[in-house]
N, CA and C atoms as a LAMMPS dump frame, in Angstrom:
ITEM: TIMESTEP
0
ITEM: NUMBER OF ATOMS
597
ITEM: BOX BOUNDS ff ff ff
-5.0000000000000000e+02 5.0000000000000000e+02
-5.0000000000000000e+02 5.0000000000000000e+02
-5.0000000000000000e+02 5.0000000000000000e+02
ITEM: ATOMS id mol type element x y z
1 1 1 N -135.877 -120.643 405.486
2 1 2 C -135.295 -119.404 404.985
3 1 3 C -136.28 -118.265 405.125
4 2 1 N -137.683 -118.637 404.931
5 2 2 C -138.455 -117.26 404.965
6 2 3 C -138.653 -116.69 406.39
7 3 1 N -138.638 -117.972 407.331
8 3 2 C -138.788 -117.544 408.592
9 3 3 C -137.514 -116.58 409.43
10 4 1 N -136.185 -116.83 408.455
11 4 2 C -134.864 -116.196 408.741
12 4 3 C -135.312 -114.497 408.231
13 5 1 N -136.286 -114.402 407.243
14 5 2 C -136.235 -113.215 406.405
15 5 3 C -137.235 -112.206 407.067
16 6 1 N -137.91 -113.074 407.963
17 6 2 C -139.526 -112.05 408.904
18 6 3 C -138.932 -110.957 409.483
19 7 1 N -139.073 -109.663 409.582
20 7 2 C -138.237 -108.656 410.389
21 7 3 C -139.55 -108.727 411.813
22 8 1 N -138.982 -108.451 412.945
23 8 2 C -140.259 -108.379 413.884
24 8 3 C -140.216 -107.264 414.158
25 9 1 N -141.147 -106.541 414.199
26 9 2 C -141.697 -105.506 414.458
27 9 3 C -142.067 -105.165 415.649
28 10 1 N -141.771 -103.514 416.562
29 10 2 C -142.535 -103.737 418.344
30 10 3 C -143.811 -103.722 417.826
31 11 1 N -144.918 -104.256 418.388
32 11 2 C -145.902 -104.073 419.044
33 11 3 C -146.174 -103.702 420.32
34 12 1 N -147.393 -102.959 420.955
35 12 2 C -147.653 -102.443 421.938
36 12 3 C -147.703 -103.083 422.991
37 13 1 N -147.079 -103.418 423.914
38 13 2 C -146.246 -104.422 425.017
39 13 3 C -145.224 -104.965 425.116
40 14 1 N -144.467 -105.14 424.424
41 14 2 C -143.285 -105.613 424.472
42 14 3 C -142.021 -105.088 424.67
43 15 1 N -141.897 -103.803 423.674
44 15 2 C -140.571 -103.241 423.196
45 15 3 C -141.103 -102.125 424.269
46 16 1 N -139.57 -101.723 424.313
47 16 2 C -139.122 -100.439 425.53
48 16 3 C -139.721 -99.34 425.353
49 17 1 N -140.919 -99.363 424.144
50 17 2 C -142.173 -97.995 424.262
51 17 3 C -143.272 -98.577 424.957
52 18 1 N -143.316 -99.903 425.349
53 18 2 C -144.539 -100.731 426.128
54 18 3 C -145.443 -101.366 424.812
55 19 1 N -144.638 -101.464 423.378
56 19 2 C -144.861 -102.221 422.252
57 19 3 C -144.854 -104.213 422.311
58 20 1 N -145.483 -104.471 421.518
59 20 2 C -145.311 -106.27 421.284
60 20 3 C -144.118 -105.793 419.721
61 21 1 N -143.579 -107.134 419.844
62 21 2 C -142.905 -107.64 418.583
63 21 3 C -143.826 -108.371 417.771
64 22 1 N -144.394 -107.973 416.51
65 22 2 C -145.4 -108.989 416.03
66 22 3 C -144.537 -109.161 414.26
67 23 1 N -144.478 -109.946 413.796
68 23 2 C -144.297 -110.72 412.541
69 23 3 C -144.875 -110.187 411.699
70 24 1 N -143.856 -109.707 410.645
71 24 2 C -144.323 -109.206 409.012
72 24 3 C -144.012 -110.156 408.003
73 25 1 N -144.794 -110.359 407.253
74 25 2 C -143.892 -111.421 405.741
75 25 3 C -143.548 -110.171 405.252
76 26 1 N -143.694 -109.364 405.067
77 26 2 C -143.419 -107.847 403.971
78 26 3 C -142.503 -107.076 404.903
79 27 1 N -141.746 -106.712 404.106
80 27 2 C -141.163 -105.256 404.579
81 27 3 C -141.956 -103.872 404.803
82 28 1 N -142.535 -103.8 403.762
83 28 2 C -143.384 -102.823 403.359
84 28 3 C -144.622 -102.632 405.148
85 29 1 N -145.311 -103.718 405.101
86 29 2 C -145.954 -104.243 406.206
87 29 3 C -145.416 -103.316 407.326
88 30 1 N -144.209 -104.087 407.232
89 30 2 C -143.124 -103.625 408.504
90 30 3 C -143.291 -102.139 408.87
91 31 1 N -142.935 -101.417 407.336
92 31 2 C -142.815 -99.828 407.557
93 31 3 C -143.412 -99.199 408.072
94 32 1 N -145.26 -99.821 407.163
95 32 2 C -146.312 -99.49 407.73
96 32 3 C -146.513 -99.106 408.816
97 33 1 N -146.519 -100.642 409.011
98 33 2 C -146.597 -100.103 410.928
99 33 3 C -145.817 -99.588 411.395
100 34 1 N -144.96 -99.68 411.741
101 34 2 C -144.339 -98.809 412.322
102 34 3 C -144.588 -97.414 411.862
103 35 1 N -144.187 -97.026 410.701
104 35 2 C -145.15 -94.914 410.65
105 35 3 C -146.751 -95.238 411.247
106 36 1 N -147.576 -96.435 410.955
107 36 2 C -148.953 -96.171 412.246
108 36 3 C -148.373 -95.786 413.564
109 37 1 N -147.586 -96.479 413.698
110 37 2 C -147.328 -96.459 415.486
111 37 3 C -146.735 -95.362 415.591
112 38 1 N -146.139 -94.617 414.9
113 38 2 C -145.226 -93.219 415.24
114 38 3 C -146.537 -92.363 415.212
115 39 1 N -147.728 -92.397 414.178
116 39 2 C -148.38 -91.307 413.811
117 39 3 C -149.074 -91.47 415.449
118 40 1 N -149.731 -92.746 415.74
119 40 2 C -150.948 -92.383 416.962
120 40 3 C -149.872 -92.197 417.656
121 41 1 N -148.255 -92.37 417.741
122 41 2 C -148.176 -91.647 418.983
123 41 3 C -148.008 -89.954 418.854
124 42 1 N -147.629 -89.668 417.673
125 42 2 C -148.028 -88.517 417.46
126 42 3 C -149.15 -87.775 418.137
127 43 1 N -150.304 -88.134 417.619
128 43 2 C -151.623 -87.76 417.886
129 43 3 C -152.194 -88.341 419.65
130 44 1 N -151.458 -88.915 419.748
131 44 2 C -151.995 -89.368 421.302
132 44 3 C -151.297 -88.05 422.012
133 45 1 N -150.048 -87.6 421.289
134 45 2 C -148.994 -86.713 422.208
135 45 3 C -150.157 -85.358 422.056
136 46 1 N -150.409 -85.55 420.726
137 46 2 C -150.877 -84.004 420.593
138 46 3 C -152.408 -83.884 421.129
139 47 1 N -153.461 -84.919 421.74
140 47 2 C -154.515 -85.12 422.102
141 47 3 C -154.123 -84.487 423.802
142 48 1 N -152.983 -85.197 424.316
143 48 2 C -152.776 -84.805 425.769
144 48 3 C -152.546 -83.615 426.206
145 49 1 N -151.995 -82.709 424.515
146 49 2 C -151.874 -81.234 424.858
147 49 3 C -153.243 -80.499 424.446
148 50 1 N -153.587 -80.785 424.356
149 50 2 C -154.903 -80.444 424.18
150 50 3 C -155.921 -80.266 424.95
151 51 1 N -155.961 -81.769 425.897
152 51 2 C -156.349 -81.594 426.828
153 51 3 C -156.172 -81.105 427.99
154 52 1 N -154.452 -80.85 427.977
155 52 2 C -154.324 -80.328 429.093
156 52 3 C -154.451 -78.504 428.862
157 53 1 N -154.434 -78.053 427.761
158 53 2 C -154.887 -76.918 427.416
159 53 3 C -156.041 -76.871 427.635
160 54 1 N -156.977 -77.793 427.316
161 54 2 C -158.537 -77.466 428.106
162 54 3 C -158.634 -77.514 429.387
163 55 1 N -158.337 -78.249 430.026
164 55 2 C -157.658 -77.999 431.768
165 55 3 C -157.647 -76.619 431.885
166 56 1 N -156.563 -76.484 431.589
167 56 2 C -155.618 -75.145 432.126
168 56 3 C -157.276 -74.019 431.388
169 57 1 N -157.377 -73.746 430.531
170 57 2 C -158.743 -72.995 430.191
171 57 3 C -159.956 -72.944 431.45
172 58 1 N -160.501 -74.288 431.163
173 58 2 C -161.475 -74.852 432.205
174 58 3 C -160.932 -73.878 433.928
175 59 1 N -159.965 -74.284 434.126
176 59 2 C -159.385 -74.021 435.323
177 59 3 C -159.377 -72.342 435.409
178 60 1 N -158.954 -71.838 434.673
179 60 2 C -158.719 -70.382 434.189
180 60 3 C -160.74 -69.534 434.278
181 61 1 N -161.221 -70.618 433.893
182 61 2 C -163.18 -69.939 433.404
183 61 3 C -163.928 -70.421 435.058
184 62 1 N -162.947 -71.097 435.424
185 62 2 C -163.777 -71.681 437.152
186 62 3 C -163.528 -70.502 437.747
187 63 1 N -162.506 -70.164 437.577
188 63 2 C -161.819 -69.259 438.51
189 63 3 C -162.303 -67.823 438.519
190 64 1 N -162.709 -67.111 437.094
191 64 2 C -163.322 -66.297 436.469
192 64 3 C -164.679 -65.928 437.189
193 65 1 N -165.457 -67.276 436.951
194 65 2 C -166.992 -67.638 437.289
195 65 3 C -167.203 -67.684 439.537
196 66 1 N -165.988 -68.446 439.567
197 66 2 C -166.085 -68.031 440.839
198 66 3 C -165.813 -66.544 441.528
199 67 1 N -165.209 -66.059 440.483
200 67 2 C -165.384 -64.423 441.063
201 67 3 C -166.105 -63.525 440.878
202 68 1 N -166.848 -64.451 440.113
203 68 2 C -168.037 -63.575 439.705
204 68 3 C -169.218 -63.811 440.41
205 69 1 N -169.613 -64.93 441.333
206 69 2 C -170.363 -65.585 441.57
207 69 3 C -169.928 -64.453 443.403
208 70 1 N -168.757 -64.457 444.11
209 70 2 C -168.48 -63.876 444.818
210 70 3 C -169.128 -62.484 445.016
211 71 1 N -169.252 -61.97 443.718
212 71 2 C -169.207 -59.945 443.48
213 71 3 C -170.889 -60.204 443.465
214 72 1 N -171.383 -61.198 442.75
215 72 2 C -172.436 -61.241 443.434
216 72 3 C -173.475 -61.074 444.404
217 73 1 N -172.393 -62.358 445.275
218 73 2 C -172.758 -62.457 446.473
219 73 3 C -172.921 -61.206 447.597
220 74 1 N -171.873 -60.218 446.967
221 74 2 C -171.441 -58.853 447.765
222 74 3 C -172.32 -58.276 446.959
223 75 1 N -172.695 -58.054 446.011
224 75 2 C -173.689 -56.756 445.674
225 75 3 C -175.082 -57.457 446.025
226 76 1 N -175.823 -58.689 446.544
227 76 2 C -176.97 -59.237 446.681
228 76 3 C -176.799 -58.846 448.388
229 77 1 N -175.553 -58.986 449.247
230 77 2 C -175.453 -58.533 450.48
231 77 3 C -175.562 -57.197 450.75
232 78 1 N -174.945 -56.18 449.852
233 78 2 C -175.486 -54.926 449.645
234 78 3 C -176.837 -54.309 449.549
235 79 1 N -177.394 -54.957 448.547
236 79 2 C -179.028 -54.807 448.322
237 79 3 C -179.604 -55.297 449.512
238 80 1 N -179.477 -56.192 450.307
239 80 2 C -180.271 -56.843 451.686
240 80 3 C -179.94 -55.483 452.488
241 81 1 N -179.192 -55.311 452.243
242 81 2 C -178.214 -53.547 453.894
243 81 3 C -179.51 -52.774 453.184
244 82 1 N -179.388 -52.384 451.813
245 82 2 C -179.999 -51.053 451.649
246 82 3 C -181.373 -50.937 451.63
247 83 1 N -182.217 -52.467 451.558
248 83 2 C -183.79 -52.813 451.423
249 83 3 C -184 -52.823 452.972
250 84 1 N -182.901 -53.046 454.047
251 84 2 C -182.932 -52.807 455.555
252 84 3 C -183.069 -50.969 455.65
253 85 1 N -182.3 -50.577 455.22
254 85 2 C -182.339 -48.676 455.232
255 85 3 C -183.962 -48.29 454.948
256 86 1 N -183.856 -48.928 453.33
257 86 2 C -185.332 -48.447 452.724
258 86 3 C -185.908 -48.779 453.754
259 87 1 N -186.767 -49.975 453.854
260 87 2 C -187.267 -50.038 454.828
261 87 3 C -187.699 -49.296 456.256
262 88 1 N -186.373 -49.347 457.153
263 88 2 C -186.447 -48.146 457.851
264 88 3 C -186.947 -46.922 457.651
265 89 1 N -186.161 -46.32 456.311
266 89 2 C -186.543 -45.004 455.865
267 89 3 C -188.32 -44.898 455.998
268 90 1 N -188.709 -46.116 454.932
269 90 2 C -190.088 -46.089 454.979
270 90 3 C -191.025 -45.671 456.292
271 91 1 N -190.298 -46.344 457.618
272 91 2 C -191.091 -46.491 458.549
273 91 3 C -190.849 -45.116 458.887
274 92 1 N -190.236 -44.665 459.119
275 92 2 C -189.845 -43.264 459.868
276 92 3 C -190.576 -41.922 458.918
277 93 1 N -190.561 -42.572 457.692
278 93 2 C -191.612 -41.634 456.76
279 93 3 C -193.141 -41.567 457.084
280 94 1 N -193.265 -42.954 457.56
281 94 2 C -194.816 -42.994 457.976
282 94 3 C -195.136 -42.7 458.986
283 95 1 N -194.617 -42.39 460.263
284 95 2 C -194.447 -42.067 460.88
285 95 3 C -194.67 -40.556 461.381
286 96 1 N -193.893 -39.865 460.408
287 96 2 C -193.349 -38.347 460.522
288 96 3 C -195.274 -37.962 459.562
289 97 1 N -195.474 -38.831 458.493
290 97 2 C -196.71 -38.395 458.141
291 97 3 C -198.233 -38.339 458.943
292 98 1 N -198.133 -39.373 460.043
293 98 2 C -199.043 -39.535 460.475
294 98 3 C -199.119 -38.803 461.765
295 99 1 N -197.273 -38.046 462.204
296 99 2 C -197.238 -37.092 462.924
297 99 3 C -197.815 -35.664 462.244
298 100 1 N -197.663 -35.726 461.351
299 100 2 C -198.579 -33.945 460.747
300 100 3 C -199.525 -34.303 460.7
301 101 1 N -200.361 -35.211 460.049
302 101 2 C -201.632 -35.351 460.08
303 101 3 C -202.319 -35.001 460.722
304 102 1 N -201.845 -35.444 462.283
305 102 2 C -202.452 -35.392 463.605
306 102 3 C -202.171 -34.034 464.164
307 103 1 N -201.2 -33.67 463.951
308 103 2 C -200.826 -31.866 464.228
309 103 3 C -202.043 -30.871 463.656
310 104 1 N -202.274 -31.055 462.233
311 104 2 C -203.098 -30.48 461.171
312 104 3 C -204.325 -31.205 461.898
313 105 1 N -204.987 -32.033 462.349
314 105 2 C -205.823 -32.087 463.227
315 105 3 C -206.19 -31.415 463.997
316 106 1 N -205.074 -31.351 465.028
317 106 2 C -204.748 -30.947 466.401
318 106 3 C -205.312 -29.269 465.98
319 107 1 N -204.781 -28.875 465.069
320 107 2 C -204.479 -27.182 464.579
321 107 3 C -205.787 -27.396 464.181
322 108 1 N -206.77 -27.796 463.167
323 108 2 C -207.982 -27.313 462.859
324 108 3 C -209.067 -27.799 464.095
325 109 1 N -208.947 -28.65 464.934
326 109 2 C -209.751 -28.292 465.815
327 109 3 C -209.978 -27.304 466.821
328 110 1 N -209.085 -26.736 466.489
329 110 2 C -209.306 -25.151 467.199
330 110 3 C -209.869 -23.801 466.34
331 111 1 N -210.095 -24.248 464.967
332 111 2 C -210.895 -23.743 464.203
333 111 3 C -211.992 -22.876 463.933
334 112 1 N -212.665 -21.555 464.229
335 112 2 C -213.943 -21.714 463.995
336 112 3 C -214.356 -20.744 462.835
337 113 1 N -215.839 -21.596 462.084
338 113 2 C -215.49 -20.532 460.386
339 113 3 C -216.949 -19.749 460.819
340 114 1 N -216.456 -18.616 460.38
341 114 2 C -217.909 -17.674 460.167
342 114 3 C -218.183 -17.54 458.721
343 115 1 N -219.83 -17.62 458.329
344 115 2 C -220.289 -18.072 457.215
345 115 3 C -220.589 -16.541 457.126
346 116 1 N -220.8 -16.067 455.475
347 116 2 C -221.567 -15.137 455.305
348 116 3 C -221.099 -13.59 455.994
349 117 1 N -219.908 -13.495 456.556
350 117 2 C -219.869 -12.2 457.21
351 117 3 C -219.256 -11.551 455.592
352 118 1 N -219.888 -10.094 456.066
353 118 2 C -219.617 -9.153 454.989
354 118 3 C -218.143 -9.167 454.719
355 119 1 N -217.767 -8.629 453.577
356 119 2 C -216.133 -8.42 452.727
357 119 3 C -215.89 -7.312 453.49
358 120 1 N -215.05 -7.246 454.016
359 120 2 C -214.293 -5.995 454.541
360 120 3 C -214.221 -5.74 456.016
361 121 1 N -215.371 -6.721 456.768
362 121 2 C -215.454 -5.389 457.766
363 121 3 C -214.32 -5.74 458.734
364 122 1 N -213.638 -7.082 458.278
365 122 2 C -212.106 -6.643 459.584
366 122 3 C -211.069 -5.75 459.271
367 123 1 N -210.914 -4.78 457.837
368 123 2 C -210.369 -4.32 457.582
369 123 3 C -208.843 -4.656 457.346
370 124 1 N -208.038 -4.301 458.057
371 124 2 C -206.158 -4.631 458.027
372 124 3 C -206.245 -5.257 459.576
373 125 1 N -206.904 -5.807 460.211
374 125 2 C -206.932 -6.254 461.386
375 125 3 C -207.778 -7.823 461.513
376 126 1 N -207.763 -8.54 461.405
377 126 2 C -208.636 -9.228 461.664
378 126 3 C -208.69 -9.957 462.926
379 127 1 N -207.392 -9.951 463.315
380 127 2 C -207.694 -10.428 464.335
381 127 3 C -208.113 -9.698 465.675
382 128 1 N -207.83 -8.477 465.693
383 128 2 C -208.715 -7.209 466.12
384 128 3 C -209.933 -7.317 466.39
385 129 1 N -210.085 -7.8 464.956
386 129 2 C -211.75 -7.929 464.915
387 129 3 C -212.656 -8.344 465.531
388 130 1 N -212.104 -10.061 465.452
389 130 2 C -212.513 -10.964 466.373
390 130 3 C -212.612 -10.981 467.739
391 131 1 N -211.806 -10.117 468.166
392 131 2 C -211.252 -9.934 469.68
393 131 3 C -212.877 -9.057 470.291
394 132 1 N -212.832 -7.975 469.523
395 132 2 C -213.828 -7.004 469.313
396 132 3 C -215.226 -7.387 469.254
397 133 1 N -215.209 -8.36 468.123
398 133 2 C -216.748 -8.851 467.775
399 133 3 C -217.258 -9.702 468.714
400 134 1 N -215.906 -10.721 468.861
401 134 2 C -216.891 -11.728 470.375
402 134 3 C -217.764 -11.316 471.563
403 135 1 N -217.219 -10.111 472.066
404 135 2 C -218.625 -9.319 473
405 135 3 C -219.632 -8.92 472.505
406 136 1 N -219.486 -8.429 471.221
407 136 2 C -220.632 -8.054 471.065
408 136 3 C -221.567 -9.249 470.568
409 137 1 N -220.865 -10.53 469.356
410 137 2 C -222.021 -11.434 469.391
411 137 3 C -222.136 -12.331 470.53
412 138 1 N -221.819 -12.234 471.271
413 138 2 C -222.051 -13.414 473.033
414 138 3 C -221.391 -12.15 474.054
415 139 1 N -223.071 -11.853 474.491
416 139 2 C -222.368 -11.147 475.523
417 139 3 C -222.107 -11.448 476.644
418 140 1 N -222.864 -13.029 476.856
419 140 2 C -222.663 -13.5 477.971
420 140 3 C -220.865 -13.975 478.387
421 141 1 N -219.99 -13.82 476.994
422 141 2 C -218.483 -13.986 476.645
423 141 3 C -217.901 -12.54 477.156
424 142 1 N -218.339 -11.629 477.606
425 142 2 C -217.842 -10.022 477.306
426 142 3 C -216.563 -10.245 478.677
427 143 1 N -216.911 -10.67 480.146
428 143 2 C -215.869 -10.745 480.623
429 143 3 C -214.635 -11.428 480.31
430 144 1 N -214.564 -12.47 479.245
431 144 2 C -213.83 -13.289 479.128
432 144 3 C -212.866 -12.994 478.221
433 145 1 N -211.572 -13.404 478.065
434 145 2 C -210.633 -13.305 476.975
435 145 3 C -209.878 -13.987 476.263
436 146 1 N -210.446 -13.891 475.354
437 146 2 C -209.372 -15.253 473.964
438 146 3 C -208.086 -14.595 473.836
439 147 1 N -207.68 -15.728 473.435
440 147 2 C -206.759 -15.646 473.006
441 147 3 C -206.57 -15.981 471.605
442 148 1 N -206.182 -15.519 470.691
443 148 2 C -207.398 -15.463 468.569
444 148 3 C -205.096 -15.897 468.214
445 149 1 N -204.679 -16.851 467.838
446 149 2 C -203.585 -16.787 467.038
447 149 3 C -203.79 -16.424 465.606
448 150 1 N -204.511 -16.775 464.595
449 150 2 C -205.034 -16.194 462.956
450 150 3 C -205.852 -15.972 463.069
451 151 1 N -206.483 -15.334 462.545
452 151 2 C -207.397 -15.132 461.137
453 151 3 C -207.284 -14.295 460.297
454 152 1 N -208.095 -15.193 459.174
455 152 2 C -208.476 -14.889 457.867
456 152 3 C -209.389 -15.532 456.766
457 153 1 N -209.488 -14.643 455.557
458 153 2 C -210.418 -15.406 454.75
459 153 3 C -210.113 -16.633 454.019
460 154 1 N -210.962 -17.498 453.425
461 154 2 C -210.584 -18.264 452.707
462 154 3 C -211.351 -18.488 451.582
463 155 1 N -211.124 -19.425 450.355
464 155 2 C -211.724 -19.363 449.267
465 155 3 C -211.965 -17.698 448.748
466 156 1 N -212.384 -18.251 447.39
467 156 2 C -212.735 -17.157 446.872
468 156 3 C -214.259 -16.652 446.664
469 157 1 N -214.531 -15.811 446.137
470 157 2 C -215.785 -15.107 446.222
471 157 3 C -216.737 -15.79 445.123
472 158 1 N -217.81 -16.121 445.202
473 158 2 C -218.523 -17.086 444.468
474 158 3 C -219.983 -16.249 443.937
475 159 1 N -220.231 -16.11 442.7
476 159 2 C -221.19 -15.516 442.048
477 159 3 C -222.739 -16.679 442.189
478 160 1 N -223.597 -16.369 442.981
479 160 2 C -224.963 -17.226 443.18
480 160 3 C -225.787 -16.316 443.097
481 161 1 N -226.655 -15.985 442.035
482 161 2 C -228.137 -15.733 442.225
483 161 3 C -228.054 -13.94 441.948
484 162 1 N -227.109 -13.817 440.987
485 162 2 C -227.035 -12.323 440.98
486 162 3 C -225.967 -11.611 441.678
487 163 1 N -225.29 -12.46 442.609
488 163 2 C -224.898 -11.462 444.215
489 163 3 C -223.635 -11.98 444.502
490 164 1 N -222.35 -11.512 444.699
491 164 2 C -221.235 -11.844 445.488
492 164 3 C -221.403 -12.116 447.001
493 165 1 N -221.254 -13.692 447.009
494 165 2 C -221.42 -13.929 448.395
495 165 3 C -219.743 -14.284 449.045
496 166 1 N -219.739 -13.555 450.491
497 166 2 C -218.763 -13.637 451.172
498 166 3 C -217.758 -14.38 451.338
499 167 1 N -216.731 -13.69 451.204
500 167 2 C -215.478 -15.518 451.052
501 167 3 C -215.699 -15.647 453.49
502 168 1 N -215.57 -17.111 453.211
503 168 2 C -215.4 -17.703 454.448
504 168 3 C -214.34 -16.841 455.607
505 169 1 N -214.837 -16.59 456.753
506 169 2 C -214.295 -16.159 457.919
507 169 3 C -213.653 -17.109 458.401
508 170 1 N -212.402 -17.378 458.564
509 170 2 C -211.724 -18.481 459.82
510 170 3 C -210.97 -17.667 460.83
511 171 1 N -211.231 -17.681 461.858
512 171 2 C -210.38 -17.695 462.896
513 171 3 C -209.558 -19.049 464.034
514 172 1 N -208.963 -18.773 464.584
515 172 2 C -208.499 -20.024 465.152
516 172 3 C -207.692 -19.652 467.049
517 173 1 N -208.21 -20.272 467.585
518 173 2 C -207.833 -19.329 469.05
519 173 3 C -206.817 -20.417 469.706
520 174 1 N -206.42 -20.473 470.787
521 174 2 C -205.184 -20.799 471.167
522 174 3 C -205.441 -22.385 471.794
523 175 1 N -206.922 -21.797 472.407
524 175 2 C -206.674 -23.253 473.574
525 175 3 C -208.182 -24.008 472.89
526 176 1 N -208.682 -25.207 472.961
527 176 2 C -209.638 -25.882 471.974
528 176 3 C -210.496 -25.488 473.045
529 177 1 N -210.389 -25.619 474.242
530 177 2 C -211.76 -25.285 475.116
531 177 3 C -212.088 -23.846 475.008
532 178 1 N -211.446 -22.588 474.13
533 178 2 C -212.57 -21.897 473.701
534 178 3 C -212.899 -21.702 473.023
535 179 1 N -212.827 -22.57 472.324
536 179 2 C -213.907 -23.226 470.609
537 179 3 C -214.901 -23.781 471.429
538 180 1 N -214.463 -25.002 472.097
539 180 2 C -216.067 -25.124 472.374
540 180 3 C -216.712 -24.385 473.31
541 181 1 N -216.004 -23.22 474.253
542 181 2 C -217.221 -21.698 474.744
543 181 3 C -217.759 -21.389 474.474
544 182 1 N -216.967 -20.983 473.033
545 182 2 C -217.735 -19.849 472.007
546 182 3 C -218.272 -20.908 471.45
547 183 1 N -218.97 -21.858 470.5
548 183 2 C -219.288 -22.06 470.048
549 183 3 C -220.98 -22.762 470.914
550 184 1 N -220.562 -23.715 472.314
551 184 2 C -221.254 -23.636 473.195
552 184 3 C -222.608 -22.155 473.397
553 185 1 N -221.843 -20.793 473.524
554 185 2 C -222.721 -19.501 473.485
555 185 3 C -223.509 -19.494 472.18
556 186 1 N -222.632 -19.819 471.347
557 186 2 C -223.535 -19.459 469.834
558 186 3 C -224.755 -20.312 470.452
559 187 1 N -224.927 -21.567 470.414
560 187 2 C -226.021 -22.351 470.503
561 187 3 C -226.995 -21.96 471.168
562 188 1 N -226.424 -21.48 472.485
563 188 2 C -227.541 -20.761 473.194
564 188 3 C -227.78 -19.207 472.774
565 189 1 N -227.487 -18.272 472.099
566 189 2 C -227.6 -16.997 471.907
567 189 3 C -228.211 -17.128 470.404
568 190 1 N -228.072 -18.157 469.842
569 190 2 C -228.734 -18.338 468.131
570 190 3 C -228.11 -18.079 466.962
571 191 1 N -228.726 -17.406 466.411
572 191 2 C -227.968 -16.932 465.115
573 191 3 C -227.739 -15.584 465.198
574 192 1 N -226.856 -15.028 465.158
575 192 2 C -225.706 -13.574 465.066
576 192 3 C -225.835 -12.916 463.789
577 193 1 N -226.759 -12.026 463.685
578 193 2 C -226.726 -10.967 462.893
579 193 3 C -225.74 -9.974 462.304
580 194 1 N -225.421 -9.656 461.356
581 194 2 C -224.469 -8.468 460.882
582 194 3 C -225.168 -8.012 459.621
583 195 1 N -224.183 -7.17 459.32
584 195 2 C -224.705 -6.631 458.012
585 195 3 C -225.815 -6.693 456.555
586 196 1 N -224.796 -8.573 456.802
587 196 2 C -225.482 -9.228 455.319
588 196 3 C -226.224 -10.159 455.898
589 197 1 N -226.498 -10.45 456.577
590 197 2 C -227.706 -10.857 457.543
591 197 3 C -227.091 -12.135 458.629
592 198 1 N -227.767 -13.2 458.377
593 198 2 C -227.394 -14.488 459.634
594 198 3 C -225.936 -14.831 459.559
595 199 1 N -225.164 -14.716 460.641
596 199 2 C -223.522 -15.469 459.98
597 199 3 C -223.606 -16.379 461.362
C-alpha cells in the first residue's frame, strides 16, 4: 500500500523538461522539489539573460574600443605626415639660414673700417667722401675708380681719457678685389694722416 501511495516526481532526465522521475515517501517532499526545480529553472532562465545582456554590452564596448583604437590609428598617421612637414620645414630653415649667413659674409668682406677719422668731415655725403679721399690717401689709387655702395658710421661715441673719440668709419665698395687694392696700398703707403691724427 505505501508503495501504491509514492507520487514520482520528474527528475532531471527523464520527464519531457529532460527531468528523472525520482520517489517521495512525503508529499510535502514532492512539492519541494518540484518549486526547487521551477526556482533553478527560474534562475538558470534569468542567468542566460544576463549573460546574454553581457554579450550584447561586451559586443557593444568592442565595437566602441575598436573605433577608437582606429581614430587613433588616423591621428598617429597624421602626426607621422606632419613630423615629415616639420621636418622638411626644419631643413629648408637651415638652409635659408646658412644661406644669409654666407651672404652677410659675402657683404662684410667687402668691408673696410676707418679707425679714428674725425666726426664730421663726410658731412651729408659720405660716400662722396670716400670717393674723394681715396686719392688723396693712396695716390698711387688716383687713376683708378671704385665703385663705394655705403657708407657710414657705426657705434657710438666713447668717452676715454678726457676726449670723445670717433665713432667707426665703414665703407663698403662693390667688387672684394678693391678691398684688397686699397687695402694692399695702405700697407705699402703706411699710416694715413688726417685731422685727429693716424686713421
Amino acid at each position: 500500500m505505501s508503495s501504491a501511495r509514492r507520487k514520482l516526481v520528474p527528475s532531471p532526465s527523464a520527464s519531457p523538461s529532460g527531468k528523472k522521475f525520482r520517489e517521495f515517501d512525503s508529499p510535502e517532499l514532492a512539492k519541494m522539489a518540484e518549486l526547487l526545480s521551477q526556482s533553478m529553472e527560474q534562475q538558470a532562465l534569468l542567468f542566460k539573460t544576463e549573460i546574454s545582456a553581457l554579450r550584447a554590452d561586451l559586443t557593444i564596448q568592442i565595437s566602441t574600443v575598436q573605433k577608437l583604437i582606429s581614430k587613433l590609428d588616423l591621428v598617429a598617421g597624421e602626426q607621422r605626415e606632419q613630423k615629415k612637414i616639420l621636418n622638411a620645414h626644419d631643413g629648408k630653415l637651415e638652409f635659408l639660414e646658412r644661406k644669409v649667413i654666407s651672404l652677410e659674409d659675402r657683404s662684410r668682406r667687402s668691408n673696410i673700417r676707418i679707425v679714428n677719422l674725425e666726426e664730421g668731415v663726410e658731412k651729408d655725403d659720405p660716400i662722396g667722401f670716400v670717393k674723394r679721399s681715396i686719392p688723396v690717401w693712396f695716390p698711387g689709387l688716383a687713376q683708378r675708380e671704385f665703385e663705394v655702395e655705403r657708407a657710414h658710421r657705426i657705434y657710438s661715441s666713447n668717452k676715454a681719457g678726457g676726449r670723445d673719440r670717433p665713432r667707426v668709419f665703414i665703407f663698403k665698395v662693390l667688387r672684394y678685389t678693391d678691398r684688397h687694392v686699397i687695402l694692399q696700398e695702405n700697407r705699402k703707403a703706411g699710416p694715413v694722416r688726417s685731422a685727429s691724427g693716424s686713421i
